[in-house]
N, C-alpha and C positions, 0 to 999 in steps of 0.2 A: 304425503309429507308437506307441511305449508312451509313457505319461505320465508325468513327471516327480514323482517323489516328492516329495511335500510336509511340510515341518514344522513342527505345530503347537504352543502355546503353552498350556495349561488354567490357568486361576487360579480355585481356588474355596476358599470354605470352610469347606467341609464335604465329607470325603473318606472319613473311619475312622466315623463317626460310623453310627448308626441310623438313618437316612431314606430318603426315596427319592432324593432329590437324589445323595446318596453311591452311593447303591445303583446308579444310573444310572452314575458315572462310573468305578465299578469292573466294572462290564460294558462301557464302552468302550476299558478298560484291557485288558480280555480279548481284548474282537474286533479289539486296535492290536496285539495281541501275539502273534495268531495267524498275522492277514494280513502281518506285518513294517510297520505303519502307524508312523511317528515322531510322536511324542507326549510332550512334557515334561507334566508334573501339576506344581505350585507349588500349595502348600496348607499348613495349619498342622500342628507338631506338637504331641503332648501329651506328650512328654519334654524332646528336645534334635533338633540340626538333624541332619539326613540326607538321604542319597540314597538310593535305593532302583533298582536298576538289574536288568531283565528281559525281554531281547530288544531292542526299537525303542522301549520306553517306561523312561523316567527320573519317580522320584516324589521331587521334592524339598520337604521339609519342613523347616518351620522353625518354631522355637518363640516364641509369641508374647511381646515383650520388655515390653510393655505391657498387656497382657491386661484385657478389660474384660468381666464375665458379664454380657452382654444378656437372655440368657434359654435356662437350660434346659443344654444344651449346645452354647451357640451363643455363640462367641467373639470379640470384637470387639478389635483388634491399634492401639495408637494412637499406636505406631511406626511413622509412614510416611511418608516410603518407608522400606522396609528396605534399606540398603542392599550387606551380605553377599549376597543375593538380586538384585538389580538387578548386581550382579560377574557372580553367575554366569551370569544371564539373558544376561550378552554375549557370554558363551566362546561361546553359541550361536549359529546360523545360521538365526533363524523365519520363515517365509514369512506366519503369521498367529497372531493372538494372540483365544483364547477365555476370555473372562470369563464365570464362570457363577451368579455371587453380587457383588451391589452394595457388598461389606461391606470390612475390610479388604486380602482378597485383590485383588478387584475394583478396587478403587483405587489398588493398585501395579499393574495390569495397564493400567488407564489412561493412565497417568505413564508407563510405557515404551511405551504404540503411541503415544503423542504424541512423547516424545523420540526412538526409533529409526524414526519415521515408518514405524509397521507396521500392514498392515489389522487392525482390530478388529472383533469379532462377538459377542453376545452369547445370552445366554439365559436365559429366567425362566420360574421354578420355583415362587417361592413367594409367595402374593399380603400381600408386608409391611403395604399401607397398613392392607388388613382384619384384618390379626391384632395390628398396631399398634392401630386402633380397639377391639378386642375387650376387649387388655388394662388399655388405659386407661379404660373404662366399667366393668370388673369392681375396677378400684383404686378408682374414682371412687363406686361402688356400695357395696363394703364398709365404708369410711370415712366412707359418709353425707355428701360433699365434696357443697358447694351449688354446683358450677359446673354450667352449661348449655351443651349443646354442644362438651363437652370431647373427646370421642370424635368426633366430626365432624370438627373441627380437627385432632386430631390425624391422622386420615387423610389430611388436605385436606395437611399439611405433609408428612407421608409418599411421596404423590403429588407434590411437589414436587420432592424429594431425588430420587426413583427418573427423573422426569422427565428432570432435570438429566445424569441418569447412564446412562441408556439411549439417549439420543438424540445421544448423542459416537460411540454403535457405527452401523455401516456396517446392520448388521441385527439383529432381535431374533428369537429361534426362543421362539412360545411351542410348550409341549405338551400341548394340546388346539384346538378349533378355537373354542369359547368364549371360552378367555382372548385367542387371536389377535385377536377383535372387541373384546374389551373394549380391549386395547392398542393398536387402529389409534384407538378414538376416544380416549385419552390421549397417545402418543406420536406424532412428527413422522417417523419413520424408517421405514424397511423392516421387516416383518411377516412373519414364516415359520414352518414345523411342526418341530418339532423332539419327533417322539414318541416311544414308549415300545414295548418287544418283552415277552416275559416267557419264564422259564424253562421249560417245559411240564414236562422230565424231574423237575425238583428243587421243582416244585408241580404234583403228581399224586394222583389218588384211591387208589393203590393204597397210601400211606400211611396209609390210616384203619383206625383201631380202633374199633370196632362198642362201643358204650354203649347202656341202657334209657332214658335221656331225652334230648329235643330241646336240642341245645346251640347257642347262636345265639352267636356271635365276631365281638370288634372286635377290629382290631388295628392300631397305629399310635400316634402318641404323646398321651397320656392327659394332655392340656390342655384348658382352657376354650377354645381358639377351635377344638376337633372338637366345638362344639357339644355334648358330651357329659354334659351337663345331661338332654337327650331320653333316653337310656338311663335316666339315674337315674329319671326320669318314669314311663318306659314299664315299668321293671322293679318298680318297687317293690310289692312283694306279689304277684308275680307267681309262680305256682307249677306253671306244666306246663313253662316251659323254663326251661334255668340257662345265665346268660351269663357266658363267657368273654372278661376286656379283656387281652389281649397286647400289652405294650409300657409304658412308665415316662412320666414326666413330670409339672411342678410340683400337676396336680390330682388327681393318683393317691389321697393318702391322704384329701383329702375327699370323692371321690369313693367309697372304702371304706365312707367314712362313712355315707354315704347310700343306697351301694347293697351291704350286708352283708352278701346272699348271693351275692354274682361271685363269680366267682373270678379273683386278678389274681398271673398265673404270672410277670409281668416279660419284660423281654427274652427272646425265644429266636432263636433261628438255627440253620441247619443244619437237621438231621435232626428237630430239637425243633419247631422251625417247620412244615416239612411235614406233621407228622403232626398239633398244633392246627389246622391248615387242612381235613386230611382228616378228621379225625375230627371236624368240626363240623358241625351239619346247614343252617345259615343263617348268612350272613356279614351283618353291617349295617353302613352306616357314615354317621352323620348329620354329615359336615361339612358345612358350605355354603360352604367358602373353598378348598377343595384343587383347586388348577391340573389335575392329571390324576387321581390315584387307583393308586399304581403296587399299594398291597394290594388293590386291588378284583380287578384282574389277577391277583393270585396268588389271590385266591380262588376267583375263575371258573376258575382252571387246576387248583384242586384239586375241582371239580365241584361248587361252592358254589352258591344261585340267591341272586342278592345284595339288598340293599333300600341304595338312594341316595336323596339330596335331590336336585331341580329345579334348584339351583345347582351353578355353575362346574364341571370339567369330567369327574368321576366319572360325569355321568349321558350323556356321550357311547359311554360300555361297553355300557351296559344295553340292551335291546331289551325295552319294559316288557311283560310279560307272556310273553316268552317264555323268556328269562334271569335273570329278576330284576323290581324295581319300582325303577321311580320315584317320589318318596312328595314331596306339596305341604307337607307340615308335620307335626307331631307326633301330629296324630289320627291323620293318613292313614297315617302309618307303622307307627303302634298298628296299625290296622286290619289294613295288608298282612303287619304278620309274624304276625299272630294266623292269617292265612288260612294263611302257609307251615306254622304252627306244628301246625295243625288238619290238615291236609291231604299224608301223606306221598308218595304218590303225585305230586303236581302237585311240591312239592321235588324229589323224584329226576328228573323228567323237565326241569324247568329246570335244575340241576345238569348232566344230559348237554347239552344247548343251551349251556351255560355253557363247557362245558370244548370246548364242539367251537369255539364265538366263538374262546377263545386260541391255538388252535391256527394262526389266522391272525396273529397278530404275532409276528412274529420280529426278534428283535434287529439280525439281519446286513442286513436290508432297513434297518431304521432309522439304522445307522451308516453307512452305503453312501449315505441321502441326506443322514446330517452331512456325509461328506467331499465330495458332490459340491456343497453347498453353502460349505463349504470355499473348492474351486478356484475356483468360480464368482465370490466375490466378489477373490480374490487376482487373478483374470485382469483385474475389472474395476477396478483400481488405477493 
């Protein structure tokens, strides 16, 4: 007996953008458009409204009529509901509706599983209350503000909001098995994995250019809550290796400031990308708030041995000592990459351990158990 093909609904937003969030839904744009999977995307644009139509998936954007900069390139829409958008959502026919961000999109995605009485499903990405708390301590810090517990609170209302809006969905997919416990003891709902695969071909060692010094790479976005204070720490006057920070964002030029000798190439992608991966001898990444870690992945696939924090869900990758470390705080991370740093032999050999790890996630596994989670909850409607 074949299965009846199913049509779903994506509202997120953040699509075009530089993250992993993005990055993740334009790889499920891939594997809807190979297998003939039906998949509408609703997401924002940064022109004017469109369609975008290629095989079984429609990408419709719209430009936001309200536009509010929350942070970064992260856009808050306070036009809602949209209503050109709620038209077209009816010409359709969706058997479930996936919300993958709490934010504008997310809230017109709301508003129609309620009014078209359509299963909803959710998923989280990005841990807001902590990076809400982050930047309100770092406002609260620079201005010399005599409030107490300002950053506490404002998590505490953040967890609020996110409460409120997660627990309307049928289920929530986090992606890591971390954040999954952290969100059974906050939310009221259903709990599932909703992970991450990585490109092995297009993050490969055979991209690397051979250089005379140790080059240790971040890469991801260059704000105060990737903790990336530890780098300026750890680097400063540091002189056997030179670090490499790939990627933009609001802390980039004080961070220049403080750490003079990086080198900060910005944005890359494509071909540009893989070869700072290959061509770097250590990867670090001192967040302590990132749900999954989708660049740690690329790093390990480019045969990197990696160093993570003890928090949230990057250090579910690592096998500490065999792939990488996992590092309790800022000494301890001093310590572990001084050892990778000193030691080339023990790098190359976690590096191949590293790259042979990614070679077991595969994307098609992981979209194969979105959609069976998919069906599973439309059946139970």
């Amino acid at each position: 007996m074949t299965t009846k093909p199913i049509h779903v609904a994506l509202f997120t937003d953040t699509y075009d953008e530089v993250n992993g969030v993005a990055n993740t839904f334009r790889h499920l744009t891939e594997y809807c458009r190979k297998t003939n999977r039906h998949l509408d995307i609703y997401t924002h644009a940064t022109e004017k409204d469109s369609v975008e139509e290629s095989g079984s998936v429609r990408i419709h954007r719209y430009k936001p009529a309200a536009p509010v900069d929350i942070y970064f390139d992260m856009i808050f829409d306070l036009k809602i509901p949209r209503l050109r958008m709620f038209n077209e959502f009816r010409k359709r026919h969706y058997d479930l509706i996936h919300t993958a961000t709490p934010g504008s999109m997310g809230l017109n995605a709301l508003a129609l599983a309620r009014l078209d009485k359509i299963p909803l499903i959710s998923s989280y990405h990005t841990s807001l209350p902590e990076y809400v708390r982050n930047r309100v301590e770092k406002i609260v810090q620079k201005f010399h503000l005599p409030t107490e517990h300002t950053g506490e609170r404002s998590e505490d209302a953040t967890w609020k909001y996110m409460q409120w809006y997660y627990n309307q969905t049928l289920l929530v997919l986090a992606p890591s098995e971390h954040t999954k416990a952290l969100l059974e003891k906050k939310l009221k709902t259903k709990i599932g994995i909703f992970s991450r695969g990585i490109d092995t071909e297009k993050f490969h060692p055979r991209y690397r250019e051979e250089h005379d010094e140790v080059v240790v790479i971040y890469v991801g976005r260059v704000s105060t809550e990737k903790n990336l204070d530890v780098l300026t720490e750890i680097f400063k006057g540091k002189e056997d290796a030179k670090l490499h920070i790939v990627g933009d964002g609001p802390y980039r030029q004080e961070m220049q400031e403080h750490c003079p000798t990086a080198i900060f190439p910005g944005f890359l992608n494509g071909a540009e990308l893989s070869r700072a991966y290959a061509s770097a001898d250590i990867f670090i990444f001192p967040s302590t708030t990132d749900t999954f870690g989708n660049v740690v992945l690329e790093a390990m696939s480019s045969a990197l041995p990696v160093i993570v924090t003890d928090k949230m869900g990057p250090k579910e990758l690592v096998r500490h000592g065999e792939n990488g470390f996992i590092t309790t705080g800022t000494k301890d991370m001093r310590t572990k990459l001084q050892t990778l740093i000193d030691d080339e032999p023990l790098r190359k050999k976690m590096g191949v351990q590293a790259r042979d790890y990614t070679l077991t996630r595969n994307w098609d596994a992981v979209f194969e158990q979105l959609f069976e989670d998919y069906r599973q909850n439309i059946l139970h409607q």
